[in-house]
C-alpha positions in Angstrom: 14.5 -70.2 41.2 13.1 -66.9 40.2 11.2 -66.5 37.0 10.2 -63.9 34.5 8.0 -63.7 31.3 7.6 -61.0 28.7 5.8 -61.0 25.7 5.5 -59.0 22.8 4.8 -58.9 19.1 8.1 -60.3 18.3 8.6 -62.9 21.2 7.1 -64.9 23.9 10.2 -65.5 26.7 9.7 -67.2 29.9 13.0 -67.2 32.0 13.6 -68.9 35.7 17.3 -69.1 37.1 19.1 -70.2 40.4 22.3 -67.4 40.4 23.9 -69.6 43.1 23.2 -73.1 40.9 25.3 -75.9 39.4 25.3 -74.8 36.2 22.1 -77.0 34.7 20.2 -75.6 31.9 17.1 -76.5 29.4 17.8 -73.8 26.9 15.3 -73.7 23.6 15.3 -70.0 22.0 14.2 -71.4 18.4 17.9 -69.9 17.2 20.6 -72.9 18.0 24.0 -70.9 17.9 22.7 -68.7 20.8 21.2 -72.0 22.9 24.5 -73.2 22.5 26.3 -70.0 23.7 23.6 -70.1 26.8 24.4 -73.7 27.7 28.1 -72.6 28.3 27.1 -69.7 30.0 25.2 -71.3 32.7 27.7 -74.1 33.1 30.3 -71.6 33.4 28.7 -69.0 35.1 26.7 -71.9 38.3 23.8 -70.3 37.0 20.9 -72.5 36.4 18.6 -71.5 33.8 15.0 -73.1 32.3 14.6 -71.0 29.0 11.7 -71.1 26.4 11.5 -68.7 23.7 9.2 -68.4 20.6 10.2 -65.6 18.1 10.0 -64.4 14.9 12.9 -66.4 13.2 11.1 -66.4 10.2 12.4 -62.7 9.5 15.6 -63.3 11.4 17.0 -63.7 15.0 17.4 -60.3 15.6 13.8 -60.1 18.4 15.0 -63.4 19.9 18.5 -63.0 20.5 18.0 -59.4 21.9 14.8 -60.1 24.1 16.2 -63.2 25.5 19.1 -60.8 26.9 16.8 -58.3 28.1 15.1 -60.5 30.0 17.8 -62.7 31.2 19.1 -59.5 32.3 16.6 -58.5 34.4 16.2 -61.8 36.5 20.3 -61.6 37.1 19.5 -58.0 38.4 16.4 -59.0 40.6 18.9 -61.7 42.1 21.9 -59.6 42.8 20.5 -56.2 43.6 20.5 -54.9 46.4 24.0 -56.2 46.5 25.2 -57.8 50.1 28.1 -60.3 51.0 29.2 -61.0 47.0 32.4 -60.2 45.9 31.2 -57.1 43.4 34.0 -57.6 41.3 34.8 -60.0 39.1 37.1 -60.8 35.5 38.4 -63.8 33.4 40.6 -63.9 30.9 39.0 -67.2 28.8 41.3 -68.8 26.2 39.9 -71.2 23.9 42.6 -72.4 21.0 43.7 -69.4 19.5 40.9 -66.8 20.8 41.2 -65.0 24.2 38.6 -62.9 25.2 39.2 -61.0 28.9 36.0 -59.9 30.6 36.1 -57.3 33.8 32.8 -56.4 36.0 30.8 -54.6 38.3 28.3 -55.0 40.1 27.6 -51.7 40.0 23.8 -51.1 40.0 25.0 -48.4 36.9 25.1 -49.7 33.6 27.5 -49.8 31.0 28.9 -52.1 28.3 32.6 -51.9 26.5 32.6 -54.3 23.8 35.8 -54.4 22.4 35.3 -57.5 19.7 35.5 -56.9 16.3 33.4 -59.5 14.2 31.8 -59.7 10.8 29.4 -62.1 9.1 28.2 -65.4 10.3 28.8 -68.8 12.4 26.2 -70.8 10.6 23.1 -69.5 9.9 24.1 -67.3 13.0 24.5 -62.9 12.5 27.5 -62.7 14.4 26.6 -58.5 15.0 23.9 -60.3 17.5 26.5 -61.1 20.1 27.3 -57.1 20.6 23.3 -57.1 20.7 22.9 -59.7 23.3 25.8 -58.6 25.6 24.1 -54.5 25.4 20.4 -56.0 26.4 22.4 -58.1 28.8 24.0 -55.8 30.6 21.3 -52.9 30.7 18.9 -55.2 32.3 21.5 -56.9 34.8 22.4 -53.3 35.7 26.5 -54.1 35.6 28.8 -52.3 34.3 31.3 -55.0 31.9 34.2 -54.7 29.6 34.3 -57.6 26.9 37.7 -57.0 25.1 38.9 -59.9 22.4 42.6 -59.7 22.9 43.5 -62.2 20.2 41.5 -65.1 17.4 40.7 -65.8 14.3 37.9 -68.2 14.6 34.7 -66.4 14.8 33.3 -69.0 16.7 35.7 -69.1 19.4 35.6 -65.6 19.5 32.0 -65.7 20.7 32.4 -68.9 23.1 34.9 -67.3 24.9 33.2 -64.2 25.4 30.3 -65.7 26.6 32.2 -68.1 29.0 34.4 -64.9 30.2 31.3 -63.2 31.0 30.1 -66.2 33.2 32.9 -66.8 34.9 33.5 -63.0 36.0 29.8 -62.9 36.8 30.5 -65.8 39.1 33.5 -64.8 40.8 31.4 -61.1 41.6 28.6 -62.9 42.9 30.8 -65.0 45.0 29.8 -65.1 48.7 32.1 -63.3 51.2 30.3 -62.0 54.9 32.9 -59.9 55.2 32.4 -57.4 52.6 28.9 -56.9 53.9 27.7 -54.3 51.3 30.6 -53.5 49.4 30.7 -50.2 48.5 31.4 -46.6 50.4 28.3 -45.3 49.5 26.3 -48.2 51.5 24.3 -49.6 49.1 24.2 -51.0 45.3 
């Protein structure tokens, strides 16, 4: 397990995670839709996470939901990087009733987020323009480069599950163990 703490004004984080896990997780970021949505990303993903947040959810989620991605973020990228004998690549196509969301990814050390998922107003109590915020802080600080394209739904809900579960499973299949791509890129390093 690796572990990482930032605090600030808004929030007080402390992350640890196991990239090559089961999938365990003890998730408590004071906002419950996004505790919910981390729960199936570490089962999804193998990842196991320990996550304690306190934010200012008295004015909204907006600190918590973003900083917990930032940080999050970071851990995957001090886990991955430099990157030897993983896969690199990795996609899912995750389909959950009517909602399919189709996530590609790189472990590219450069990056870069495509979200393609159009969603207004809430799940709950939950601001679903927050996901696109969680995803950006996500991705910035895991250094990746990921496409997160909703290719069909109605149920907002869904929507979200499955993009958080297509994220996890891509991230697993690119962090897959394989010897005999050594460091997988022409360049020699990542």
């Amino acid at each position: 397990m690796i572990s990482k703490s930032r605090k600030t004004k808004e929030t007080d984080i402390t992350i640890s995670i196991d990239l090559h896990g089961t999938g365990k997780s003890s998730i408590n970021t004071g906002v419950g839709f996004l505790d919910h949505m981390l729960e199936s990303f570490s089962k999804h993903s193998l990842i196991d996470m320990n996550i304690e947040c306190t934010g200012d959810t008295h004015i909204d989620d907006h600190h918590s939901v973003e900083d917990v991605g930032i940080v999050l973020g970071a851990l995957v990228a001090e886990a991955i990087y430099p990157v030897k004998n993983m896969e690199r690549f990795g996609s899912a196509n995750i389909v959950m009733d009517e909602a399919c969301v189709s996530c590609d990814l790189d472990l590219s050390n450069r990056p870069y987020l495509v979200y393609e998922v159009e969603l207004e107003g809430k799940v709950g109590s939950f601001d679903t323009e927050l996901v696109e915020e969680f995803f950006r802080a996500f991705v910035l600080n895991a250094k990746i480069s990921a496409h997160i394209v909703a290719l069909r739904g109605r149920n907002k809900h869904h929507i979200i599950e499955a993009s958080f579960k297509s994220l996890a499973v891509a991230i697993r299949r690119a962090t897959a163990e394989n010897k005999r791509v050594g460091i997988p890129s022409t360049k020699d390093v990542l």
